[in-house]
LUMLO-840603 format. One record per residue (C-alpha): x negated, y negated, z negated; residue in one letter. Coordinates in steps of 0.5 Angstrom, whole numbers, plus 500, padded with zeros to 3 digits. Layout:
LUMLO-840603
+------+-------+-----+------+
| east | north |  up | code |
+------+-------+-----+------+
|    X |     Y |   Z |    A |
...
+------+-------+-----+------+
***
This chain:
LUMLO-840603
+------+-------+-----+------+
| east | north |  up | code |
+------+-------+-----+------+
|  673 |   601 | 090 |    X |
|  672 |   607 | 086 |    X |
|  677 |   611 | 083 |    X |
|  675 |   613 | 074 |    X |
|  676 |   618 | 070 |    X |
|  682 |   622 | 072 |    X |
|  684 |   619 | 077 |    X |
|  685 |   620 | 085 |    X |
|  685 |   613 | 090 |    X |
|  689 |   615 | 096 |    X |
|  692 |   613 | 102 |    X |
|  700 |   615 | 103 |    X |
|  700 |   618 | 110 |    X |
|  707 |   618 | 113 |    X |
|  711 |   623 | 114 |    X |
|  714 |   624 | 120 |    X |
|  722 |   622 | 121 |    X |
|  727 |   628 | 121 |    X |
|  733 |   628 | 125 |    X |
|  739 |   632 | 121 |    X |
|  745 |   632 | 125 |    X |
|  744 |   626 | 130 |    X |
|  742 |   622 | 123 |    X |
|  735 |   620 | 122 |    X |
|  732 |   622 | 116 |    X |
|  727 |   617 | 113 |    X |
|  723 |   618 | 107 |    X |
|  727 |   614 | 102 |    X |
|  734 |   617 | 104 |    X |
|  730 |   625 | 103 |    X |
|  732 |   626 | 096 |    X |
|  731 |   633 | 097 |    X |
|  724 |   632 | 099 |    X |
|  720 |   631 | 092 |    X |
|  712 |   631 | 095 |    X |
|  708 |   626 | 100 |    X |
|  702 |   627 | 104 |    X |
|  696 |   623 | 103 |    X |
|  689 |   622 | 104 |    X |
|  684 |   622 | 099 |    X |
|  679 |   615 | 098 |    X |
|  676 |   617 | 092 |    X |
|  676 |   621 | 085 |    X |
|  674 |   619 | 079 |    X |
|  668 |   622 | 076 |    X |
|  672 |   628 | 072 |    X |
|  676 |   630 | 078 |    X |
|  675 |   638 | 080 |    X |
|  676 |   641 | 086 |    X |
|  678 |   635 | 090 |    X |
|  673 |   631 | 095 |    X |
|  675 |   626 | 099 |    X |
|  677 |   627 | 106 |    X |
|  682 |   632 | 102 |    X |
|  689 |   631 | 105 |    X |
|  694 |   633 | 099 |    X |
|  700 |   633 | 097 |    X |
|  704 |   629 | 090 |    X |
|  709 |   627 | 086 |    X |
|  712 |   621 | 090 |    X |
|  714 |   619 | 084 |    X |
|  707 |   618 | 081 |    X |
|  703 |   614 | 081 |    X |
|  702 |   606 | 082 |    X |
|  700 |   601 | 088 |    X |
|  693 |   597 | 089 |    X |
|  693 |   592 | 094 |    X |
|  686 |   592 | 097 |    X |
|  684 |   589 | 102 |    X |
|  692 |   588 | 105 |    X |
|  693 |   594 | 105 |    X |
|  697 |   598 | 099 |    X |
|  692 |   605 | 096 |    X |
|  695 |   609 | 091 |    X |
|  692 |   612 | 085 |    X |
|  694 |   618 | 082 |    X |
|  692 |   623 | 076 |    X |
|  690 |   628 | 079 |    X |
|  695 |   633 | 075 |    X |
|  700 |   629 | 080 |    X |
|  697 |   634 | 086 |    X |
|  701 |   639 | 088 |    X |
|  698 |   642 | 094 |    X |
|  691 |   641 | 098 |    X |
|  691 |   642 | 106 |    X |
+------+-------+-----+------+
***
């Protein structure tokens, strides 16, 4: 599978769970955590500055899921990353 144009195939990586005050804090309860941690798959033919194998950080908001292989991918515009590692 090959991402097109604009657009980034990621693989969600999950973030570790946070412990506030006794309470865990999972991804869906952290509100104040806008951005999540993936792995890039592949990018679309007018993508810049991105590769594969990069670990970013996106919009958690961003984005649709792609079943493939029984397993969900993500794609993303690539002005939807914020941060790479």
């Amino acid at each position: 599978m090959k991402a097109i144009g604009n657009y980034i195939l990621i693989d969600r990586l999950e973030g570790k769970h946070k412990e506030v005050n006794g309470l865990l804090l999972t991804e869906k309860l952290d509100v104040d955590n806008r951005y999540v941690k993936g792995k890039i798959i592949s990018t679309g033919n007018l993508v810049q500055a991105l590769k594969e194998g990069d670990v970013i950080y996106y919009d958690k908001n961003r984005g649709n899921g792609v079943d493939y292989k029984e397993k969900i991918y993500y794609i993303i515009k690539d002005l939807d990353v914020v941060l790479v590692e």
